[in-house]
N, C-alpha and C positions, 0 to 999 in steps of 0.2 A: 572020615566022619562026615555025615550027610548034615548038611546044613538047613535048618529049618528058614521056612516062607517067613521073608520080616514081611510087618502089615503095614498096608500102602503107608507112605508119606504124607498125602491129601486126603483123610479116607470120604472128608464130605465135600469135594470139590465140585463133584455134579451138582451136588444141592445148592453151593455158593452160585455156581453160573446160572441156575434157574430163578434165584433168590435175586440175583444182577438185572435180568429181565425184566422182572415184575416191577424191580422200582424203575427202570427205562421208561416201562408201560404206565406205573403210576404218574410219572413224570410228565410224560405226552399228555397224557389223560387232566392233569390239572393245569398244565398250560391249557391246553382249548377252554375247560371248565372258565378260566379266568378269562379268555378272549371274549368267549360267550355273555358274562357278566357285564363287562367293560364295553361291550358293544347294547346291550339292552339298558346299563344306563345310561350312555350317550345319546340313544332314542329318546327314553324317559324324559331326558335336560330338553331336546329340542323340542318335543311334545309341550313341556310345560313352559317353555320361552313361547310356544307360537297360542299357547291358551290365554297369556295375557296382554295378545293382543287382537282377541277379540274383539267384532263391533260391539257397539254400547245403543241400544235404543234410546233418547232421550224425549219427552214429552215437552209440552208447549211451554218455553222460556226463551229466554236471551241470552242467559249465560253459555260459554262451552264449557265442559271441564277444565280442570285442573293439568292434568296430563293430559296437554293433547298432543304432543309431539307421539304417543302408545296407540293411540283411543281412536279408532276409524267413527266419526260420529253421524247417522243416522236422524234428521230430526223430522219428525211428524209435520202436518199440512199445520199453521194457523188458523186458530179459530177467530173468525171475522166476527164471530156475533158475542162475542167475550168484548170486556175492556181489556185497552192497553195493562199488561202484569209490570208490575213494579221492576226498573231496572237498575242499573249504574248508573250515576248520574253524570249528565254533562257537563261540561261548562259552557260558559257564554260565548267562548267565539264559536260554536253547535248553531246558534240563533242566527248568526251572521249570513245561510244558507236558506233561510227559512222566510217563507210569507205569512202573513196573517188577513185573514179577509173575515168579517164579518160584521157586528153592531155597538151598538153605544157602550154595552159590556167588556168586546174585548177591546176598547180603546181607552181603555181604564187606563191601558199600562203606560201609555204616552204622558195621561195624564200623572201620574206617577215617579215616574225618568225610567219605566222599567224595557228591556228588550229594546235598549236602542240600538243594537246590531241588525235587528231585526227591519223587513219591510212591510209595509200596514196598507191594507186598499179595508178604511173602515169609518163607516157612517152612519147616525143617528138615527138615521131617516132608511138606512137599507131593509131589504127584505130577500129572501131566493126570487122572487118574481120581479124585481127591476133592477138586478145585479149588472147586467148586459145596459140597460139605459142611465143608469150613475158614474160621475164622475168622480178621481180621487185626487188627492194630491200625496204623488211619490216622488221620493227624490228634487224637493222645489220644483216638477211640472205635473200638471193635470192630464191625468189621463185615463183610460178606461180598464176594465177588467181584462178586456182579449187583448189588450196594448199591452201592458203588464206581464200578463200569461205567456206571451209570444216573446217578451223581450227579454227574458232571463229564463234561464233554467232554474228551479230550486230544487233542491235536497228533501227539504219538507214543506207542505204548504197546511195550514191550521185554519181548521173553517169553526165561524160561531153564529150559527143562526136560528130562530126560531122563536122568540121573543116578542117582535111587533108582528108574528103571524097567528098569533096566541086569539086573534081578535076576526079573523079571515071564519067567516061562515060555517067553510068546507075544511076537514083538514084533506081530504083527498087532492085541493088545490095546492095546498101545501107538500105534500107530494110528490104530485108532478112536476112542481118546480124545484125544488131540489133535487131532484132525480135529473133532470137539465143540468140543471149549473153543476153536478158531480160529472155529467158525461163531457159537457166542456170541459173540467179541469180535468180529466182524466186522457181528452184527446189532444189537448195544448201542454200537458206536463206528465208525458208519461214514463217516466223514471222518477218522478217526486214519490215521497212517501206520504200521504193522504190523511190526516188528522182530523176526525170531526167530534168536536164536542155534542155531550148531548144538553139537555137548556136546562139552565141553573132552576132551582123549583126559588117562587118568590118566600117571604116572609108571611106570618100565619092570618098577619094584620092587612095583607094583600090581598090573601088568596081567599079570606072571608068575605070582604068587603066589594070585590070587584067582578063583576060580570064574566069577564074573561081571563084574567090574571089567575086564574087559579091552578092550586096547583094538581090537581085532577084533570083541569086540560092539559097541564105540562107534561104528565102520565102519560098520557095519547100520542101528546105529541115525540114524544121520549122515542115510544112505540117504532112510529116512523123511521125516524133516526136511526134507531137500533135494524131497523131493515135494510134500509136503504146502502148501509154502509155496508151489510153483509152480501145486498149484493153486487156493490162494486168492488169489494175486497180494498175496502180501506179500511182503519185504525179506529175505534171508538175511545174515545176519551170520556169520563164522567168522573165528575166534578165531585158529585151529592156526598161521597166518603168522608170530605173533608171541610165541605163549606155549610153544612146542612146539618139541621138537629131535630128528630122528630119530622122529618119530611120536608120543613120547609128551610127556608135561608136563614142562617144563624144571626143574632142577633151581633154577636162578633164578629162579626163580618158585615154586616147592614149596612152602608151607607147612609142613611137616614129615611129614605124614601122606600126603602121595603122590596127592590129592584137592584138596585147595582150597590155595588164593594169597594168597603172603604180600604183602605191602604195596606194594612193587615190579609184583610181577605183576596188581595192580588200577591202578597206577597205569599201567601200559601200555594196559589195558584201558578207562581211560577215556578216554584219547588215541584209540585205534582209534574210540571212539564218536563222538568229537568230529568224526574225520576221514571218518566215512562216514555222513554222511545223503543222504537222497532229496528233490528238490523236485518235487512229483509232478505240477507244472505243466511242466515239461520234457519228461514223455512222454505217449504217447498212452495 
């Protein structure tokens, strides 16, 4: 008896071994597939760590950011023909580095008890044209502007003048005289930071009545000021925001004579200073 052909034992074994492949093959294939992934988002992460930190351009202020330990900071030139912008304020031992030179206004503050950290080369009688031939009393001795200048260094020095020149013929004489006395202080203190007020405008009851007190010349003379500082690249300061109503000197402020500030109006005066210094490492 002839024995018939049994059918294979495996009959789809080819097909299982080809079937084995393919998922080998899918296997390799989504390995890489994941490698691929995991490598384009770990680009993406370092892309986006090196996008926040970014330079920052920032425009004319004092402050830095917030984040600066992130923040590469970029700041723009100062602008000299601007006022001092409102800053952080200091405190009093700030004054301790600081001069003050000018007239019977800014020695209000003596009169007062105010800025006594502070050093004072200031007189009734001065002007920019006899700053060099006036004497002061610093420190209990007498002594001159370029003696002064030459014997300390200061951090800031604060100039106020323009007042008793209100009455000078020329203002071009005026002028050229403080265009002087700014090239002195700038060649006898040149790491100070340079502070020049512009001139308080007087009271309405002044500037009507008085030939030269007025405060249309004080406009002119402003003028000057506002030049002069821009182009020494020094600090303008101006007062008028805060002591002035209607253009002229506030009656709050007035001392009685329609010119200088009574106790109130210094004490605003020294707030404004407090609140507008320069760090002159912020601009270029």
């Amino acid at each position: 008896m002839v024995q018939k052909n049994k059918k294979p034992a495996f009959p789809h074994r080819k097909r299982a071994t080809l079937s084995s492949r393919q998922r080998r093959l899918i296997f390799y294939c989504s390995c890489g597939l994941v490698a691929v992934l995991l490598t384009v988002l770990v680009i993406s992460l370092i892309i986006s760590s090196c996008s926040h930190k970014k330079q920052e351009i920032i425009q004319i202020g004092p402050a830095l950011p917030a984040d600066t330990d992130r923040v590469a900071v970029i700041v723009k030139a100062y602008d000299y023909t601007s006022p001092v912008p409102e800053s952080s304020a200091v405190g009093e031992s700030y004054f301790s580095e600081c001069l003050f030179i000018g007239d019977s206004r800014m020695s209000g503050f003596g009169i007062y008890g105010m800025l006594n950290e502070a050093d004072f080369l200031v007189n009734d009688n001065i002007n920019v044209g006899n700053t060099n031939s006036c004497t002061f009393t610093l420190n209990g001795e007498t002594v001159t502007l370029a003696e002064a200048l030459t014997a300390k260094q200061y951090k800031s020095i604060y100039l106020m003048f323009g007042l008793n020149e209100l009455g000078w013929e020329y203002p071009d004489i005026f002028r050229s005289s403080y265009d002087e006395l700014m090239s002195q202080i700038s060649s006898l203190q040149p790491s100070a930071c340079v502070y020049v007020h512009k001139i308080i405008p007087v009271s309405h009851g002044i500037s009507e009545s008085s030939d030269y007190f007025t405060n249309d010349r004080v406009m002119v003379y402003n003028g000057i000021v506002a030049e002069l500082v821009a182009s020494h690249k020094f600090y303008m300061l101006d007062l008028s925001g805060i002591l002035t109503e209607n253009g002229a000197l506030s009656d709050s402020y007035n001392a009685g004579n329609g010119i200088g500030l009574n106790k109130s109006g210094y004490e605003q005066w020294l707030s404004y200073l407090k609140t507008h210094t320069v760090d002159k490492e912020l601009y270029l």
